[in-house]
N, C-alpha and C positions, 0 to 999 in steps of 0.2 A: 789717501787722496792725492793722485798724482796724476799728470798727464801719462798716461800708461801706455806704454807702446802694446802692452795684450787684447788694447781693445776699447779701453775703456774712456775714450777720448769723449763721450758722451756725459764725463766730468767737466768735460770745458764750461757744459752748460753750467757748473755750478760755481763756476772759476768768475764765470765773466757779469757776477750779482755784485750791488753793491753792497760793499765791506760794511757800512753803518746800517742803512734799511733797505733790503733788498726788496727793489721796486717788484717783485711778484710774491714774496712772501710774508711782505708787511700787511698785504692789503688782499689777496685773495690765493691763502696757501690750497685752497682745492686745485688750484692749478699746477699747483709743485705737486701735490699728489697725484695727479693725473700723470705728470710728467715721470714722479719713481715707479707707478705703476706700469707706462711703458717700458723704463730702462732696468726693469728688475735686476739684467746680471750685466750692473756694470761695467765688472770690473772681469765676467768669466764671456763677453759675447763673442757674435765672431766678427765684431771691428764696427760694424757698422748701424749697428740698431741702439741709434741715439738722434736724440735732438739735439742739433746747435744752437738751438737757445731756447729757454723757455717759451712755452708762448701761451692752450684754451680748453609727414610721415604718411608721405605717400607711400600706397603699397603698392607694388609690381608684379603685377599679376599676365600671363600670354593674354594678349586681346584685350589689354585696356587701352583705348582708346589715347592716342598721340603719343605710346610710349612703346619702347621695341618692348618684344618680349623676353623672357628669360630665356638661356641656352638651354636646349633638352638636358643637359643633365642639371641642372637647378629647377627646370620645372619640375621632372619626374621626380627629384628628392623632395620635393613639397608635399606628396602622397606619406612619407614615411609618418609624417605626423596622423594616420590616421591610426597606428599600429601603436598604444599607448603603452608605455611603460610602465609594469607592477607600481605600485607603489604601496611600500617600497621596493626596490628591487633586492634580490636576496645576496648581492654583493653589497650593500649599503654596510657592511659592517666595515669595510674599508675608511670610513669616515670615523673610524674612533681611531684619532689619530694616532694614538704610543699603546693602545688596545695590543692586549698578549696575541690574538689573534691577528692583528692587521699586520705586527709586527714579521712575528712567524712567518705570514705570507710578502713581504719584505726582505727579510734576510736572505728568504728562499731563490725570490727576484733577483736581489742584488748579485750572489753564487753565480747565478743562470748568466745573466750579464757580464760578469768580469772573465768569467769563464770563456765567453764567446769572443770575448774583445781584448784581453788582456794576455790570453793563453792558459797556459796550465799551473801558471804561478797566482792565478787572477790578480794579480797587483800592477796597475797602471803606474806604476812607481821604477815599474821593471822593463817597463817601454822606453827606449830613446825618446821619444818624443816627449816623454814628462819630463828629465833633462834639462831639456830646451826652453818646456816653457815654464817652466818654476824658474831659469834661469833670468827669463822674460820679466818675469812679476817682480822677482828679488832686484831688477837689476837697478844698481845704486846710482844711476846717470841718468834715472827717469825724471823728469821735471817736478817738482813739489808746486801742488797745487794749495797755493797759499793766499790768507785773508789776510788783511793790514788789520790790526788793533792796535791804535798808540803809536807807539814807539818800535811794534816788532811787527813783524809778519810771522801769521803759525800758521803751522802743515801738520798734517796727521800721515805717518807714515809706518810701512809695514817690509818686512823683508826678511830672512832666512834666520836675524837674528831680536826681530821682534814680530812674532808671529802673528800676536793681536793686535799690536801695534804702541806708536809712540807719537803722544800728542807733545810739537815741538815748536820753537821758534826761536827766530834772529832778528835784527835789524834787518831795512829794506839793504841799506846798502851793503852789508854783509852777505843777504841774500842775492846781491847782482855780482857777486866774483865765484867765481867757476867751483869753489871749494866751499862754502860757508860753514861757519862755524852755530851749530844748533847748540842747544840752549833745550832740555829733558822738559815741560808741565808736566804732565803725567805718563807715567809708563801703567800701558792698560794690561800686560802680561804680568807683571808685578801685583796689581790691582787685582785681579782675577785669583791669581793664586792663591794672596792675603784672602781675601772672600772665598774663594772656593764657589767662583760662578765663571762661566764660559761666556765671559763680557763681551760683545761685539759695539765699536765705537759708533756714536750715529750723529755726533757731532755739537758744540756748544749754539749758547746765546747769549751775546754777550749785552750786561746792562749800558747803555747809553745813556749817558747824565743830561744832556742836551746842551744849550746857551748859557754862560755863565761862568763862575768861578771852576766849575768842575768839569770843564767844556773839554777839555784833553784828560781827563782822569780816566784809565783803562783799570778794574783792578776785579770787578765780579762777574762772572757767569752762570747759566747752568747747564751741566754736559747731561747728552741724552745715552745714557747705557741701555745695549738691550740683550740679554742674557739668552745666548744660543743665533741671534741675527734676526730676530719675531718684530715684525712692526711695534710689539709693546716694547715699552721703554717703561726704564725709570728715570726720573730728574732729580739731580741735587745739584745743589749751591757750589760754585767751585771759586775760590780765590787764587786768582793767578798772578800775584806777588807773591803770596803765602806758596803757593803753589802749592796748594792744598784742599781738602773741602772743608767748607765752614761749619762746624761741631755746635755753635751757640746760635739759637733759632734760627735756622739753616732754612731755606725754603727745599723740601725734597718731598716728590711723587711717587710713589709706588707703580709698580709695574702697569702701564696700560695705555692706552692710546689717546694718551695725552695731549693736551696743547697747555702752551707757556707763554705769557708772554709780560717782561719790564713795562710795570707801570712808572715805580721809580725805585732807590735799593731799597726799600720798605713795602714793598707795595708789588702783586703781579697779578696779572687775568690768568686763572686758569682752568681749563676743561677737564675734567675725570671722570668718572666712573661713581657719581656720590648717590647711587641707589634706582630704581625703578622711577622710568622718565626721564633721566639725564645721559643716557644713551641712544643713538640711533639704530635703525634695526642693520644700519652697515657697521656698525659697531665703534663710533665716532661721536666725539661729543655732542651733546645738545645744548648743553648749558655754558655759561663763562660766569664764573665767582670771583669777585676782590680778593684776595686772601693779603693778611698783612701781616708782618715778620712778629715773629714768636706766638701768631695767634692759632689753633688747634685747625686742620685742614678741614674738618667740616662744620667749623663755624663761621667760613667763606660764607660772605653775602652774596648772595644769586645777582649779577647786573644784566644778563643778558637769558633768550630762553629762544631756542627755535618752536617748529612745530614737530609734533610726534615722526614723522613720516620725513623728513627732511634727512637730507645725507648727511650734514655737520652743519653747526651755528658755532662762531666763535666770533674773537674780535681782535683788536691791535692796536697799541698805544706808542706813537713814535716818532721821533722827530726827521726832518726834511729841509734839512738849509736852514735850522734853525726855527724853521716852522710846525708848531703840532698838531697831530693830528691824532683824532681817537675814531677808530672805524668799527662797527659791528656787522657782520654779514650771517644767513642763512643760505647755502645751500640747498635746492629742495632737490634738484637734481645732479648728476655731475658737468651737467652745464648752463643751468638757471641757477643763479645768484640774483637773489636780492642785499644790497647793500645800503646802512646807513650810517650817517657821520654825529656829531658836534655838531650843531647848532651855530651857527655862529655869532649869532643874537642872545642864546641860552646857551653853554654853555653846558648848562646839567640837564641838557635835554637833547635828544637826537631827534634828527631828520631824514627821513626816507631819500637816495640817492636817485634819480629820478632818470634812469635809464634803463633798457629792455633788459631782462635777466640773461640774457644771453651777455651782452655785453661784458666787459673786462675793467675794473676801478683801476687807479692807480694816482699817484702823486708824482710833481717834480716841485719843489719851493713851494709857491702859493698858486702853485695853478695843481686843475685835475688832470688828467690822461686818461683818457677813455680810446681803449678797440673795441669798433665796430663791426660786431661780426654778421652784421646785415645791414642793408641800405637803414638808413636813421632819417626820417624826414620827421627836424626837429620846429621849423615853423615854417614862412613862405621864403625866409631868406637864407636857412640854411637847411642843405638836403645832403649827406654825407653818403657814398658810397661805400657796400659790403667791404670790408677790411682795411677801410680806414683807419687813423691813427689822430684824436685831434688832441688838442689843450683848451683848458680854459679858467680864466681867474678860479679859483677855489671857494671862493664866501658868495663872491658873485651867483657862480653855478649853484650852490645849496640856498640859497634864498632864493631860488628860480628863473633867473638873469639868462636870457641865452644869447647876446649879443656878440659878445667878443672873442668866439673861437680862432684857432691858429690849427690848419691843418698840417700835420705834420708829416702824414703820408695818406698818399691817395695810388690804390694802384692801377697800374694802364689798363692790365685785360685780367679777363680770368687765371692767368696762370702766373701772376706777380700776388703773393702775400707777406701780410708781417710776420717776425719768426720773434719778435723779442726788442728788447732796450736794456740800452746803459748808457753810466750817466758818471760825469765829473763834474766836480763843482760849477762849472759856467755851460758844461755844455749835454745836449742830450743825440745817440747815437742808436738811429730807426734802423734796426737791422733788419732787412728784408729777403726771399727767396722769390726772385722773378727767373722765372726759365730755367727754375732750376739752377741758377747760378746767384750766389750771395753780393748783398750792396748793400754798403751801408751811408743813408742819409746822416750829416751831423748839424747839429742844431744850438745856435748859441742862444743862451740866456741870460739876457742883462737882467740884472737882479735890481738896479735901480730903477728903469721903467716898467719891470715884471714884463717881459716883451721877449717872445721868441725870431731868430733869424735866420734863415738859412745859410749855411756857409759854401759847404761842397759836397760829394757824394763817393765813394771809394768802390768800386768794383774791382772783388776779385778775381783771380782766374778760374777758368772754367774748369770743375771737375776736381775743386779747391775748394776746402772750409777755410772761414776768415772772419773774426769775431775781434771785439777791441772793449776793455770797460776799463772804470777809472782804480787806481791801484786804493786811495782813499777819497772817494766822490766825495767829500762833505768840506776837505781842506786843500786840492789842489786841482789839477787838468792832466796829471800823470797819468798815463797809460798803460796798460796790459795788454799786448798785439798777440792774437795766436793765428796762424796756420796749420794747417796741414791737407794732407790727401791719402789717396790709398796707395799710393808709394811712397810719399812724402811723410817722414814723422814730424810731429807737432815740434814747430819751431815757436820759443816765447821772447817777443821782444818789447821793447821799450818805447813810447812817444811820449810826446803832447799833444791832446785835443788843442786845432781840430785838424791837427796833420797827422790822420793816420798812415799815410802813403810814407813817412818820415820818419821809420820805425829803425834800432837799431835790436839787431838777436842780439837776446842774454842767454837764454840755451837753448840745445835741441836734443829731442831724445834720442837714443841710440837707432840709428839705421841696421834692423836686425836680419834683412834678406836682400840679397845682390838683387835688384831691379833690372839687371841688363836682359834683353830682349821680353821685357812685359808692357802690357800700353794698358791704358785706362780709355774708354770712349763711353759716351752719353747716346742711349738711340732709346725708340719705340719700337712698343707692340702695339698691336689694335684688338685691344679686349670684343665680347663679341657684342655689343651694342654700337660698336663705331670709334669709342675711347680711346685715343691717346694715351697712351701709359709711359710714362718713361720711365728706363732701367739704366744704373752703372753695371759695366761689362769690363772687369779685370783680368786679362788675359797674362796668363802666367809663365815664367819660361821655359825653353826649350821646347815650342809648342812645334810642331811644323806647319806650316802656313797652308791653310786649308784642312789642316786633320780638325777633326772633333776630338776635342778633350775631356776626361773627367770635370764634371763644374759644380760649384755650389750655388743653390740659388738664395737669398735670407729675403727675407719677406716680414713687415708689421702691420701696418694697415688697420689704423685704428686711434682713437683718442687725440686723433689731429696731431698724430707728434710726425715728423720729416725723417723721411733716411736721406740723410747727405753724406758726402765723403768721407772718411777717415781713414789714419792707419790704424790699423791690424797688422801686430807685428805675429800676433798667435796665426791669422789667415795667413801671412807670407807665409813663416815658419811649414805650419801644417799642408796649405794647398797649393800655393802660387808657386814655391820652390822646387815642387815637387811633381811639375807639370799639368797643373792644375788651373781653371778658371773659377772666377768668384763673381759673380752675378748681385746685385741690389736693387730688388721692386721697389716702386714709387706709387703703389697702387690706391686707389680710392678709399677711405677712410683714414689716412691717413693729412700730414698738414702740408705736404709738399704746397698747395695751390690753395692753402685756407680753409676758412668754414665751408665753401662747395663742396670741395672735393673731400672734405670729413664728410658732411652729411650725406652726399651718396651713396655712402654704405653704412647709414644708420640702420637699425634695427629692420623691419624687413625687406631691406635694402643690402644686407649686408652680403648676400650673393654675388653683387658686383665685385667687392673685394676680391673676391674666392678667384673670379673668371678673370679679373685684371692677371692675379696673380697665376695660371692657368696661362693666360694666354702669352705671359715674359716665355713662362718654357716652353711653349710652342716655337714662339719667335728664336730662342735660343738652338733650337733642333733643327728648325726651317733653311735658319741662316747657316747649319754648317757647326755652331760651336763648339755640341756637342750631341749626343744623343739620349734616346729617354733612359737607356741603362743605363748611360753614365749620368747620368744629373738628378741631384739631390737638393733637398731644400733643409733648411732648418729657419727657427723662429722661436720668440721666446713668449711666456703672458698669451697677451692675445695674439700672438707669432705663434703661439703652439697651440692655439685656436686652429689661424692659418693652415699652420703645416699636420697637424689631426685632419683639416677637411682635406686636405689635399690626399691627405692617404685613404681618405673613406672614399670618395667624391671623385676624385682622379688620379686611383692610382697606376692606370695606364701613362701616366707621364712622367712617372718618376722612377728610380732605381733604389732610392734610400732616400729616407725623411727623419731626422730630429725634432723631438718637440719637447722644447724645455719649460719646464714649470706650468702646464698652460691647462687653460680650462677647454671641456669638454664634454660635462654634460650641461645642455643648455636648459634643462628643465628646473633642477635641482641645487645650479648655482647660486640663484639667489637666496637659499639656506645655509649656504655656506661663508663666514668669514666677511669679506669686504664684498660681498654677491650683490646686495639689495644696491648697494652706489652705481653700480654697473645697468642699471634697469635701461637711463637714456639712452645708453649706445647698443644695448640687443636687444631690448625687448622686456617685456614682464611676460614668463608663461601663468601667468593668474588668467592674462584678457586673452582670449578664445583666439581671436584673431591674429593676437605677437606671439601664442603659444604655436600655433601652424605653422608660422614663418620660424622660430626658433628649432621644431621639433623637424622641419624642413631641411637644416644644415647641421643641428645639432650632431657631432661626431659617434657620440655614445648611441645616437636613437636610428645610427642611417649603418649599424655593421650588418646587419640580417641584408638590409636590401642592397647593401657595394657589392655581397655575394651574389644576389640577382641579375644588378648591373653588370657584372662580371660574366654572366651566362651572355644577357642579350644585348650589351652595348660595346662588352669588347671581347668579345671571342674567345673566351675561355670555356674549356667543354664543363661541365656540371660537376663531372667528380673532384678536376684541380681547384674549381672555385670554392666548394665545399671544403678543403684541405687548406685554402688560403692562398693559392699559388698566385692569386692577382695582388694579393698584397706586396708591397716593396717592401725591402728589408726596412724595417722601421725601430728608433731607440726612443725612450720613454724619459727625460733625466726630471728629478724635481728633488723637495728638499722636507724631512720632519718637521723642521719648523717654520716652512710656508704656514702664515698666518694671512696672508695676502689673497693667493689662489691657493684652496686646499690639496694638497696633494692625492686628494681619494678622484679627485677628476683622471688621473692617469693610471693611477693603482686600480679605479673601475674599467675602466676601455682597458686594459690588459687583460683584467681576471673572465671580462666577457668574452673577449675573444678567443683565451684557452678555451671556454666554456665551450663555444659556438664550434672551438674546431681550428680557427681560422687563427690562432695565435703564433704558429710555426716562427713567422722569422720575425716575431717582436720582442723586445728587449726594456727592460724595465731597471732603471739606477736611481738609488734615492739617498741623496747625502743627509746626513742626519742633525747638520747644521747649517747655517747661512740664511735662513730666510727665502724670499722668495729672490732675492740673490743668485741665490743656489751653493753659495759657499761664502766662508767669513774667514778665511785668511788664506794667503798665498799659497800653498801648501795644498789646499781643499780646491783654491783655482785652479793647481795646475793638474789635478787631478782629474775632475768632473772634465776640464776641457780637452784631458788627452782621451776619454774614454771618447768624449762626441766626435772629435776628430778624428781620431783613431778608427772609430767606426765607420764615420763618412769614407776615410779614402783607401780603407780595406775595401768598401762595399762597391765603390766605382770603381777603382782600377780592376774589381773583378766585371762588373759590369754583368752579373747574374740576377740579381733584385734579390740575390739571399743572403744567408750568414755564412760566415768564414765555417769553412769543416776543421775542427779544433781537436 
């Protein structure tokens, strides 16, 4: 966990939480899930597909009345759903995931793949460019992304001589001089070896004693291990004085998709797996049991119970300036939340939280925080605007009080939303994306009138990420300042709230590509209903002014998370240095501009995504940048959603597409893994009407008719389209132990199109650990990301839409 110049600055998000209760995963972790589901590969992307901060059913048909209609090729793909897939289809055995047969037809893959990309040694190990970037991941000047507990600050850190890594720490003020001296808790390659398990770290929780004698006392946690990189985890008990795990009534979880959470060191809520009913069909808890120290794990008394059909039910006990709180939510969707608290009159009784499920809980002291992710008309005298931000006394608000609100943030127009908060003991910092450019509101709070003030407001520079939280929000106003850009590597400096402008650097990561004659600009396209789209446009050197360059385009577009700026030291390294341009959609579904601009491309809506993203490359081609053979996309998750339609749907505009880890059949996802969570943002194919619109763009259900399309929409004669000649060279990368998105969604779209004919220049690489990551140590990063690279700018600079002749 580092400020990573590879890429992975999409850690910042997790940097800039508070150290004692992290104001979004104390009180509604579906949102941090949402948020690892869109940054799946950290640590292996290409720079920019990340949120800077945490943060959250019309159907569209040509000729509905006040609405445009879709572009011909999203109408015409609408018809593919009338063409129904077998069920099952006779590739489904791809879904037995370490199956003797799936396997076989994997190795086979992976050969075909390394072979085409790597040469006749097939080892990406044998490229310069792996080199480079293992040099990138290893490299020991990367900034340690570290939490305050106590006395120390701890990092979890990885590198050429701890390959699974090493959970460590220092004092702060050891941590502020160029050298620090660490301090080993556990070394998890040691750990592995002793056990004889392929540990991947997923990080602690540490118990919090609250007000009182034990108020500074740091000394239990429990780290979450999860064996190969799989969303399941196991939990045990870890003493970090001992520096050891605790052997005598230890609290520890067997593998699975757990929740955990410190009631007190005797005492935790938590979620597992304890039999038929207490799982959800997304495969997440249902239940939350007391469990008390040395008493047998299934004789947890049940406190909490969603509904059958609900995505996750759990809950959270924890303190906030000395204030406690005990929260229970249900999930029904991935974006309705019901939430309820303590009583505050009763104590052993809860109260329903009494705002729209949409909406977002949260605490600061004794007041609540609520985001409004639609207009809130709460009585005649207060009417809050979509993506506001407000406060309000806390006992007040649960007994039903709505008088004394404090707006915290109110945005001007459509295209200013909240991206997130943090918080120091006195004060609270509204991080916002207006125009695409970061500001952040700070907020003081006298704790003796319980009274919020405004102070001042910090904007940064354009084309610039810029995030600020407290280093320990519970005991001072200390600072953590980051920067960065897409030439600019993440600088980490120091303040006091609430002068963030008053920052002095403590480090910066290594600067790993001469930036001389490259420039960064902000523009538009005009998607084709009229839409504003805005894109970053990284233009790389030694371009000559006016040529068209090979370009990358990355695109996400989905689960309201933002592509803002970052560096990419793996994008310098591989594109920009090497005369290359690197392009970033902002396209609809995604959170650049809020709840609108996500819902726009909810479920049979989601075609707008596709055309936003459609019409960057046009505008990129129009303008000059570059041309359709040379411009390539990649995407990861629902990015490789993205870039799968873009190669079914439009692959007249591209030269070479990437698509990592991502789903792809839209029928059959919801059977698979965490499928059923994902129903609000595409659809349920059960109901007649989201199965039309799913089977409409679904990648897997539209390769018969892109051949068609191929014939009468772009010019291709019948024999080359039948052969696949309109397809762009296309790579396939995903992981065995996606437990997230299955990996049979990519392993099928491959096997069908050798079937069909149409496979020629697709490429299929499947790492056999990391999770939906895509890899679990440096080593595995720098791998996976030389093959995708590697591909990409073989396939541009040839600028043919095939494969390398090997």
């Amino acid at each position: 966990n580092t400020f990573s110049a590879s890429g992975s600055s999409d850690l910042v998000a997790l940097f800039l939480t508070s150290p004692r209760a992290d104001t979004i995963a104390r009180v509604t972790p579906l949102r941090a899930l949402r948020l690892v589901f869109a940054t799946h590969r950290a640590s292996v992307s290409a720079g920019a597909s990340r949120a800077s901060f945490p943060s959250r059913r019309v159907r569209i048909f040509p000729g509905v009345p006040g609405r445009r209609a879709l572009s011909p090729i999203a109408a015409s793909a609408m018809s593919a759903s009338d063409a129904k897939t077998p069920d099952p289809p006779e590739d489904v055995f791809l879904e037995d995931l370490r199956g003797e047969r799936s396997m076989e037809w994997v190795k086979a893959e992976n050969e075909r793949a390394l072979a085409a990309i790597a040469g006749p040694t097939g080892k990406p190990e044998d490229d310069p460019m792996f080199a480079k970037l293992r040099a990138i991941y290893d490299d020991k000047k990367k900034i340690p992304n570290v939490r305050a507990r106590g006395d120390f600050v701890y990092n979890f850190w990885q590198d050429e001589h701890h390959v699974k890594g090493i959970w460590r720490r220092t004092t702060m003020e050891d941590f502020k001089t160029p050298e620090p001296t660490w301090e080993t808790v556990l070394d998890v390659d040691a750990l592995a070896a002793r056990e004889k398990k392929s540990w991947v770290w997923k990080g602690p929780s540490f118990l919090d004693y609250g007000p009182g004698d034990d108020d500074n006392r740091v000394d239990r946690c429990v780290v979450k291990l999860s064996d190969g990189g799989t969303d399941a985890c196991t939990i045990r008990e870890f003493d970090v004085v001992e520096k050891a795990f605790v052997e005598t009534d230890a609290f520890v979880l067997p593998p699975g998709k757990n929740s955990f959470c410190w009631v007190d060191r005797d005492t935790a809520w938590v979620g597992h797996d304890f039999g038929e009913g207490t799982m959800s069909p997304s495969g997440y808890p249902l239940t939350m049991r007391e469990w008390k120290r040395g008493q047998p794990l299934e004789d947890a008394v049940e406190i909490w119970r969603g509904e059958p059909g609900d995505v996750v039910a759990a809950g959270s006990a924890y303190w906030d300036k000395g204030h406690r709180y005990k929260v229970w939510y249900r999930a029904q969707t991935f974006y309705d939340t019901e939430h309820f608290a303590s009583d505050p009159d009763a104590p052993g009784e809860m109260v329903k939280i009494d705002i729209p499920s949409d909406f977002s809980f949260n605490t600061f002291a004794d007041h609540v925080v609520i985001h409004c992710k639609s207009e809130w008309v709460v009585n005649e005298e207060h009417t809050f605007k979509a993506g506001s931000v407000v406060a309000h006394p806390a006992d007040a608000f649960l007994r039903g009080e709505r008088a004394a609100f404090t707006v915290l943030y109110s945005p001007a127009d459509e295209r200013c939303a909240y991206a997130g908060s943090a918080e120091t003991k006195d004060y609270v910092m509204v991080h916002t994306l207006e125009h695409m450019v970061t500001r952040v509101y700070v907020w003081r709070f006298d704790h003796e009138s319980s009274s919020f003030s405004f102070v001042k407001a910090h904007v940064a520079e354009n084309c610039q990420s810029f995030g600020a939280s407290g280093v320990d929000s519970e005991r001072s106003n200390e600072l953590f300042v980051t920067t960065d850009g897409f030439l600019d590597p993440v600088a980490l400096s120091t303040a006091t709230a609430p002068d963030l402008e008053d920052a002095t650097v403590l480090k910066t990561n290594t600067a790993w590509f001469d930036t001389a004659g490259m420039s960064v600009e902000l523009r538009e396209a005009t998607s084709d209903d009229g839409t504003k789209v805005p894109y970053f446009l990284v233009r790389g050197g030694g371009i000559a002014e006016g040529a068209p360059a090979p370009t990358v385009l990355y695109g996400y577009g989905g689960f309201e998370i933002a592509m803002t700026p970052g560096y990419s030291a793996t994008v310098g390294e591989s594109f920009l240095s090497k005369g290359m341009c690197y392009a970033v959609a902002c396209i609809r579904g995604g959170g650049e501009f809020g709840a609108r601009w996500h819902r726009a491309a909810k479920k049979e809506k989601r075609w707008r995504a596709y055309e936003d993203f459609a019409a960057v490359a046009k505008d990129l081609v129009s303008t000059g940048v570059t041309t359709h053979a040379t411009l390539g996309c990649m995407g990861g998750s629902n990015g490789g959603l993205l870039t799968g339609a873009m190669m079914t749907h439009y692959p007249h505009l591209f030269g070479a597409v990437v698509s990592q880890c991502p789903l792809l059949d839209m029928e059959r996802y919801v059977l698979l893994t965490s499928g059923p969570s994902w129903i609000d943002e595409y659809g349920d194919p059960s109901k007649p009407e989201e199965r039309e619109a799913l089977l409409g763009f679904s990648p897997y259900h539209n390769l018969e008719k892109s051949v068609d399309d191929a014939v009468k929409r772009f010019g291709f004669d019948e024999a080359s389209a039948r052969r696949g000649d309109h397809v762009p060279a296309t790579l396939f990368t995903t992981s065995t132990a996606d437990d997230r998105v299955h990996p049979s969604h990519a392993r099928r779209v491959v096997h069908k199109m050798r079937a069909l004919g149409i496979g020629g220049k697709v490429l299929y690489h499947e790492m056999t650990e990391g999770g939906h990551a895509g890899a679990a140590d440096n080593v595995a990063r720098a791998k996976v990301k030389t093959v995708e690279n590697r591909f990409l700018v073989d396939a541009l600079k040839r600028g043919d839409r095939g494969l390398p002749a090997r």
